[in-house]
N, C-alpha and C positions, 0 to 999 in steps of 0.2 A: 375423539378429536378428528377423526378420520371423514365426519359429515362436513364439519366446519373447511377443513381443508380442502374439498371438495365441491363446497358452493359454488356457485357460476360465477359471485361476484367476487371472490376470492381468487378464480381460477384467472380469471381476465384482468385483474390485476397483478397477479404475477405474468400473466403475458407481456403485457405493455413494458412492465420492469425487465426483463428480460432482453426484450426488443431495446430497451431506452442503455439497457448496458452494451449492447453490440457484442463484442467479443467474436474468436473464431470459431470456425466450424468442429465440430467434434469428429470423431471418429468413422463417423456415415457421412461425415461431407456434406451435412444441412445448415445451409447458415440461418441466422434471425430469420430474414425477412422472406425464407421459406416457410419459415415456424406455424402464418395464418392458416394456409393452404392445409398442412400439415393434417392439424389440430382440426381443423372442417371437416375434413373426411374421416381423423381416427381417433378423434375426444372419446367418444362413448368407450370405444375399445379400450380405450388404454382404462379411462377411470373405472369399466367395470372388471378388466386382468386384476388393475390394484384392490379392487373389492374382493376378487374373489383368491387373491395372493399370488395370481399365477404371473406378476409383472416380473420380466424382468432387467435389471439396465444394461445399456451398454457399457464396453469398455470406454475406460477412460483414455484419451490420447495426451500423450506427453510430450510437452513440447519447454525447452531448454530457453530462458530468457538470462539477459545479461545480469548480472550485481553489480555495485558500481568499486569493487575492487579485483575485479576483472574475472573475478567465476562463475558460475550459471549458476540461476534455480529453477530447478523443473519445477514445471506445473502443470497440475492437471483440466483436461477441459473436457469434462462431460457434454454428450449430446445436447443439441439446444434441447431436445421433448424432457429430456431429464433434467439439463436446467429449470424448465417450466414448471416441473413438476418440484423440484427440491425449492425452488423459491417461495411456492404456494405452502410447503411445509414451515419453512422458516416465517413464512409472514405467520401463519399460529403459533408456531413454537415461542417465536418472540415476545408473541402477548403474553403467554403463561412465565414467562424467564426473567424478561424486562423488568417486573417491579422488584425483584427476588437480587437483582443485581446492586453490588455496592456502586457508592458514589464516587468514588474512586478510578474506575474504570473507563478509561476514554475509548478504549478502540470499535466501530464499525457499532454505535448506540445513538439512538437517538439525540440530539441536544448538545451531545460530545465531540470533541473534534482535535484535532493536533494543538492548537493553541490553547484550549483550555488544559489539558496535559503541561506545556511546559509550563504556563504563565502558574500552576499549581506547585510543580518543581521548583520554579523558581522563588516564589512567598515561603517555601519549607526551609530553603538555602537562604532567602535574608533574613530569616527569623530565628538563626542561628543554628539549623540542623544541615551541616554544612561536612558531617564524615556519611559519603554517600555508599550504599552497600549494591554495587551494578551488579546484577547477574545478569547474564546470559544463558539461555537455554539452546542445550543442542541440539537443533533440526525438528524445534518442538511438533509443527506439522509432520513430520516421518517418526515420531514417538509416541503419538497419544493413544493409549490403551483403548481399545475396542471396548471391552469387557465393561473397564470406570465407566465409560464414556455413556453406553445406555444404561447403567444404574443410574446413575443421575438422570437418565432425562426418565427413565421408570418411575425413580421418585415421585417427578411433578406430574406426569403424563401416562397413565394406565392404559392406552390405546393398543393393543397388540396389533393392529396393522399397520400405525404409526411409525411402533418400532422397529416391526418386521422390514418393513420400506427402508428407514434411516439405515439398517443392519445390510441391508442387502447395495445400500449406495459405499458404504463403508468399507463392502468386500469386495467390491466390482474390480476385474481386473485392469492394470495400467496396460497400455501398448509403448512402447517403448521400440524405436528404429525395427516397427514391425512386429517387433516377437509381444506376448502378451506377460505376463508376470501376477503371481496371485499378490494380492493384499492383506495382511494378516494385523498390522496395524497403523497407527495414523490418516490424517484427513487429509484431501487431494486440495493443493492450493486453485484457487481456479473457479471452486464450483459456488454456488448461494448460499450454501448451507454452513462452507467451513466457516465462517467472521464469525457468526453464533456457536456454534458446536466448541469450537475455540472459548469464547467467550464463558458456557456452561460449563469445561475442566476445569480451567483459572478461576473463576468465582471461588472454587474451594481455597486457592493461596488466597485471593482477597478478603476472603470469611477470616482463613488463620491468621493474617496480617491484622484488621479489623480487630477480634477477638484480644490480640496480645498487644491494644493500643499503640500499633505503629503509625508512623506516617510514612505512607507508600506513594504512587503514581505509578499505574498498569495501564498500557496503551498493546492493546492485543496483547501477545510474546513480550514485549519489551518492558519490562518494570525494576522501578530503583525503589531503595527504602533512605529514608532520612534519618539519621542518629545525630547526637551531640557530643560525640563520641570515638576515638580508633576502637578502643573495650566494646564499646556497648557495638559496635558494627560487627564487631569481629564476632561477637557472641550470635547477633543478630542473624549474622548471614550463614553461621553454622548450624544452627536451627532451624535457617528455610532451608540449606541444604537436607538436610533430612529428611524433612515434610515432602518435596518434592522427588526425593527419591524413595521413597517407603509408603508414602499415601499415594501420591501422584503417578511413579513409576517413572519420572520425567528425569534425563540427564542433565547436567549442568556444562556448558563448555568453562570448565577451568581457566584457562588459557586469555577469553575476553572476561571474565568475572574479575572483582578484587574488593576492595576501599577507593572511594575515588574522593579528590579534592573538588571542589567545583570547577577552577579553572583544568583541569584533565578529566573532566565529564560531559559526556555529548548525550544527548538525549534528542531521537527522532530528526537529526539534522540540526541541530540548534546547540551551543555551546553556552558558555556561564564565564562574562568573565567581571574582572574587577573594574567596579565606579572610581575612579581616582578624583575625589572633588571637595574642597575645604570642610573639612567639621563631616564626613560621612565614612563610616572607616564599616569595612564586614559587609559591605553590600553588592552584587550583581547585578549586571544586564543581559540582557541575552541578546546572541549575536550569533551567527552562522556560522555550522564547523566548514574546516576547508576541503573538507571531501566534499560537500553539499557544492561549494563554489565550483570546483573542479566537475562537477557531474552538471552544470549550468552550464561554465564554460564549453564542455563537449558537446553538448548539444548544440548549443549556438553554434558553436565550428562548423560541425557536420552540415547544419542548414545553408548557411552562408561560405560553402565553399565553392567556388566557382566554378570547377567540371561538372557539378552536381547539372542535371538537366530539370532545369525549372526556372519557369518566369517568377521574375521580379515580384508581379504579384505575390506567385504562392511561396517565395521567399518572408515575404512580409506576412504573409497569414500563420505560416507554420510558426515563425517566430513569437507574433502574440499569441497564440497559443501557450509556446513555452515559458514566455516571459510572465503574463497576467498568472498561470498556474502558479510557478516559481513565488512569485512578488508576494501574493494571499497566502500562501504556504508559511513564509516569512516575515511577514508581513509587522508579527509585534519584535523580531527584529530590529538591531541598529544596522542599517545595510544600506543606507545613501551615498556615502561617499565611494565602497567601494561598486556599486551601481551606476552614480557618474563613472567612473574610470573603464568598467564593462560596456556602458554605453557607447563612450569616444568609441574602443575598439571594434566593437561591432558596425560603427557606422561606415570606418575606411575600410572595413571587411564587403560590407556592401555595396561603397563606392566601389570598389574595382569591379564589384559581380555586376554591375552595371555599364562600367567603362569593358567589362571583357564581353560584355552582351552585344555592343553598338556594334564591335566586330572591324566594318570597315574606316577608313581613316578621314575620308570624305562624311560619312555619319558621326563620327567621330567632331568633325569643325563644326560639322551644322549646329549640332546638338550643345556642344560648347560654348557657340553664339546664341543661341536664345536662353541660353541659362546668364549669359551677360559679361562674357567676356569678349573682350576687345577681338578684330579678326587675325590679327597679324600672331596672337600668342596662341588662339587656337588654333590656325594654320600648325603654327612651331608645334605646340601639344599631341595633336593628333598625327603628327608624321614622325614623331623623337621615337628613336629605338630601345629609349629606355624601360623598361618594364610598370606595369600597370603601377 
């Protein structure tokens, strides 16, 4: 496998991908658009160290991002050369994994995406499998056996320099405020490789799910099962617990797991709740949980707060950004009405960042007459001590 992942047109398309994701610097302080330069003067080297084993990676750098219930999750960001290089692995790995994966599976797969996930949750719940069995996994990236991890990909993949490579990205150490820390198991969030790697442990709950005729929806870490049932869930979910700790090796967080109803089940930002409409009784829509609102509204804030230093312009561009991602995200959402109401607010958010930009009071009237008011009220407007 080790030729294939190493072709020229293999290798320069995991560049491009690489470069087209941006991301930060790792550990040596080389960003992307170093990466060409890079790779010109140390391709041969680096592909013939990987040939002959003696590669080795850097560490990984840790670096602490928000959650949106206020605690971090580190993630790891390997070198961009080692991005380069584990992207080029995963574009092969992929091929050989891809067809081998159930249909089920939404997360970081070709063709799959957040809406075909819920819009599948959701035909399972109005089809009357409506006692939902939520699990949670705990810190399943800081959990995943090492060991599992390359028997399964041994299974499909005989390459000993493949493996040897994957083994040595898996151990590399983290840096952490400096100090370095060994890795002894789980995958570093962050790098190209983990979406897949991730994807080839969990195929085996989707095999056992599959196998014992459930109806499930796995979106990376995140998956619910569907019963008709309190009995049949409770059974159900004692069983994957099991599987999961005795095949898998993988913890369960207790605490977010349970039975859930639809209208008290979230899945990927998206809620379930009830159709109230003549002659239609047992059926849902989906609609945005209110953590998803609340992590929209904060952002919009942050943009459009007025000390912020930035023009008007790049006020309005950072904002489509968040808003266009947001909206597609959401998008087979019922989310109109509460969207008007986010809109008004966002706009007198704007007005003032624009009424506190003009600054003086004299730019103030002028600016107020050619937008078309009378001069005697813009006079009055622009010299009133009342606040914007």
């Amino acid at each position: 496998m080790i030729v294939e992942v190493l072709k020229r047109k293999n290798l320069y398309r995991a560049y491009r991908q690489v470069v087209h994701n941006k991301g930060s610097a790792g550990i040596d302080g080389m960003s992307v658009m170093e990466l060409s330069s890079h790779l010109e003067a140390n391709r041969d080297k680096i592909i013939t160290e990987v040939l002959n084993h003696t590669y080795v990676p850097d560490a990984i750098l840790a670096i602490e991002i928000p959650k949106g219930n206020g605690k971090t999750r580190l993630l790891g960001i390997p070198t961009v050369t080692d991005r380069w290089l584990q992207q080029a692995v995963s574009q092969v790995l992929a091929s050989k994994f891809e067809i081998t994966f159930e249909a089920h599976s939404y997360g970081f797969r070709p063709e799959k995406n957040t809406q075909k996930a819920v819009s599948q949750a959701l035909k399972y719940i109005n089809d009357g499998y409506q006692d939902i069995v939520d699990i949670d996994l705990k810190g399943f990236f800081d959990e995943v056996d090492h060991k599992l991890l390359l028997q399964l990909i041994y299974n499909k993949v005989k390459c000993p320099t493949t493996l040897r490579l994957i083994r040595k990205w898996l151990r590399a150490p983290i840096s952490i405020n400096g100090r370095l820390y060994k890795r002894r198991k789980g995958i570093p969030q962050g790098s190209p490789l983990s979406p897949l790697l991730s994807n080839i442990m969990l195929d085996q709950l989707d095999k056992y799910l599959s196998k014992q005729g459930l109806r499930y929806v796995r979106y990376a870490d995140d998956f619910s099962i569907y019963t008709k049932s309190k009995a049949e869930a409770r059974k159900v979910g004692n069983d994957v617990y099991s599987f999961l700790r005795d095949k898998l090796h993988l913890p369960i967080n207790r605490e977010k797991s349970g039975i859930r109803r639809p209208v008290n089940f979230e899945m990927l930002g998206h809620g379930f709740a009830a159709v109230y409409k003549k002659g239609v009784k047992g059926q849902y829509q989906l609609i945005v949980s209110e953590k998803s609102w609340k992590n929209l509204r904060r952002k919009l804030k942050d943009i459009s707060r007025k000390t912020r230093p930035m023009s008007i312009t790049e006020r309005f561009e950072k904002l489509a950004e968040v808003w266009k991602g947001w909206v597609n995200n959401f998008r087979l959402a019922s989310i109109s009405a509460k969207l008007k109401a986010l809109d008004e607010w966002l706009r007198n958010r704007l007005r003032y960042c624009i009424w506190h930009d003009w600054k003086k009071p004299e730019r103030k009237r002028k600016n107020l007459i050619r937008l078309g008011m009378d001069h005697d009220r813009a006079y009055a407007y622009s010299r009133t001590r009342k606040g914007g």
